[in-house]
Short mmCIF file of the C-alpha atoms (twelve columns), coordinates in Angstrom:
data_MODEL
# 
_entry.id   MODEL 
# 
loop_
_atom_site.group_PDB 
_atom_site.id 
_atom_site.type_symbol 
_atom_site.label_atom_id 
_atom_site.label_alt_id 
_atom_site.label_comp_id 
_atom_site.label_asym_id 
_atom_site.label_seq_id 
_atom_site.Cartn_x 
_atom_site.Cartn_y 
_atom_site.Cartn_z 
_atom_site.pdbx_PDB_model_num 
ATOM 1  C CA . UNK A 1  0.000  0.000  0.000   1 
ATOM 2  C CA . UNK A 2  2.917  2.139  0.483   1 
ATOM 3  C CA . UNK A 3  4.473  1.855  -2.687  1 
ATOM 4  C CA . UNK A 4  0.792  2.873  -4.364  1 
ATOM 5  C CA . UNK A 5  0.375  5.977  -2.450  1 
ATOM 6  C CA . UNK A 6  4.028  6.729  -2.855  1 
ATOM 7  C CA . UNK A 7  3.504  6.385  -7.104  1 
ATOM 8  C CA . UNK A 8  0.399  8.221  -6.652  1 
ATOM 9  C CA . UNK A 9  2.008  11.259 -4.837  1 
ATOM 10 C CA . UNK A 10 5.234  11.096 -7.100  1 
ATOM 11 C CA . UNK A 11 2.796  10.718 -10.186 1 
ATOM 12 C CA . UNK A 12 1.041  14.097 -9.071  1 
ATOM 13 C CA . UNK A 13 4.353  16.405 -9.825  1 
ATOM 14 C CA . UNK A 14 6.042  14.295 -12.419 1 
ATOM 15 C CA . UNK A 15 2.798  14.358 -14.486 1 
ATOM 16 C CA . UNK A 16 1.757  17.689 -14.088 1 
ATOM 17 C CA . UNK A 17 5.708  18.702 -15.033 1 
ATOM 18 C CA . UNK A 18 5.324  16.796 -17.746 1 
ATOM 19 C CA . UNK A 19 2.135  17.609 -19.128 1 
ATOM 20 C CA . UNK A 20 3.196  21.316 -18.896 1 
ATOM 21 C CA . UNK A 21 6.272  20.458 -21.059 1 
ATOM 22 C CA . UNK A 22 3.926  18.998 -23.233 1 
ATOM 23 C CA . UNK A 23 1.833  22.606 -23.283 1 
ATOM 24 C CA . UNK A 24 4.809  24.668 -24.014 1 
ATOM 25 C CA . UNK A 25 6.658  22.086 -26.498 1 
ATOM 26 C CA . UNK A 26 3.247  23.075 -28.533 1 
ATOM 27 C CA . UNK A 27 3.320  26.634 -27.802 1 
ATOM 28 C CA . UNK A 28 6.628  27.104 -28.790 1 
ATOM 29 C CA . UNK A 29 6.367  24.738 -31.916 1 
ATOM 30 C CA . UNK A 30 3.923  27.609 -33.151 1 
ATOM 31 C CA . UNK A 31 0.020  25.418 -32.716 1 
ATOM 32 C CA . UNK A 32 -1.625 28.023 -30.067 1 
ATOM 33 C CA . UNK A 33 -5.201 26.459 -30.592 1 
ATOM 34 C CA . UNK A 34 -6.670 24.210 -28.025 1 
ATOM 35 C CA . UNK A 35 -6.248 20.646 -29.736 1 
ATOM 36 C CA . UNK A 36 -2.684 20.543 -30.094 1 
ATOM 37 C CA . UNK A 37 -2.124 22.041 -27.057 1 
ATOM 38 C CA . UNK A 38 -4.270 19.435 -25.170 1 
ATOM 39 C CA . UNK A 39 -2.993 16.830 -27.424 1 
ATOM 40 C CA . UNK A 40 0.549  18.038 -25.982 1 
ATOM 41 C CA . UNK A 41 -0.673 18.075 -22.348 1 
ATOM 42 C CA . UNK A 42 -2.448 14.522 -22.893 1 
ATOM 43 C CA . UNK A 43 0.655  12.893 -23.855 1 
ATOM 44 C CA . UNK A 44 3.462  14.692 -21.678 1 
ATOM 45 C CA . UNK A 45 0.737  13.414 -18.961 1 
ATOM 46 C CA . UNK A 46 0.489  9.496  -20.316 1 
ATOM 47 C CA . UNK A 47 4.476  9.521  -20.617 1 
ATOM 48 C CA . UNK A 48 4.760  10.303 -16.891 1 
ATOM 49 C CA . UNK A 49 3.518  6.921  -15.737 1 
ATOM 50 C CA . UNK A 50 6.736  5.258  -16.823 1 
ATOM 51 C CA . UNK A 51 8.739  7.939  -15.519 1 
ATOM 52 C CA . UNK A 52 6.954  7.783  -12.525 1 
ATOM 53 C CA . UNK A 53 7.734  4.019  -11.807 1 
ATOM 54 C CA . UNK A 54 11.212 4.435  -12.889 1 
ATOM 55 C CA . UNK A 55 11.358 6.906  -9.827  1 
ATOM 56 C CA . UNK A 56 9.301  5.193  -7.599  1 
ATOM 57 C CA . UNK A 57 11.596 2.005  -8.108  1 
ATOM 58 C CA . UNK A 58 14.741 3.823  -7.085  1 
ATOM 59 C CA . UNK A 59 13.237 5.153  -4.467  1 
ATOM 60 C CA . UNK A 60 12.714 2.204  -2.580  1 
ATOM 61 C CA . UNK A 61 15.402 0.301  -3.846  1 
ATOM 62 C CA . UNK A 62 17.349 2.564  -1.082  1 
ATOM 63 C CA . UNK A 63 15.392 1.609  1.721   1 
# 
């Protein structure tokens, strides 16, 4: 249960940091309308999760 809560709370700032790199990567690549931008946001948010357990493995692989 630990592990769960601890993906869920990592997976809260890793996915919003991504998603927002998402948002600007858009922005900056010139598409200011809102489906490339949410497109950008949606996938910067579904690339987290792997990031997320990556993280959430080395963190308690130090324990």
């Amino acid at each position: 249960m630990q592990r769960y809560m601890l993906f869920l709370v990592l997976h809260i700032f890793i996915g919003a940091t991504m998603a927002g790199t998402g948002v600007i990567a858009a922005l900056v690549m010139g598409f200011g309308a809102v489906g490339p931008i949410l497109i950008g946001a949606a996938i910067g948010f579904v690339a987290s999760f792997p990031v997320t357990w990556l993280v959430e493995k080395k963190i308690t692989s130090l324990r």
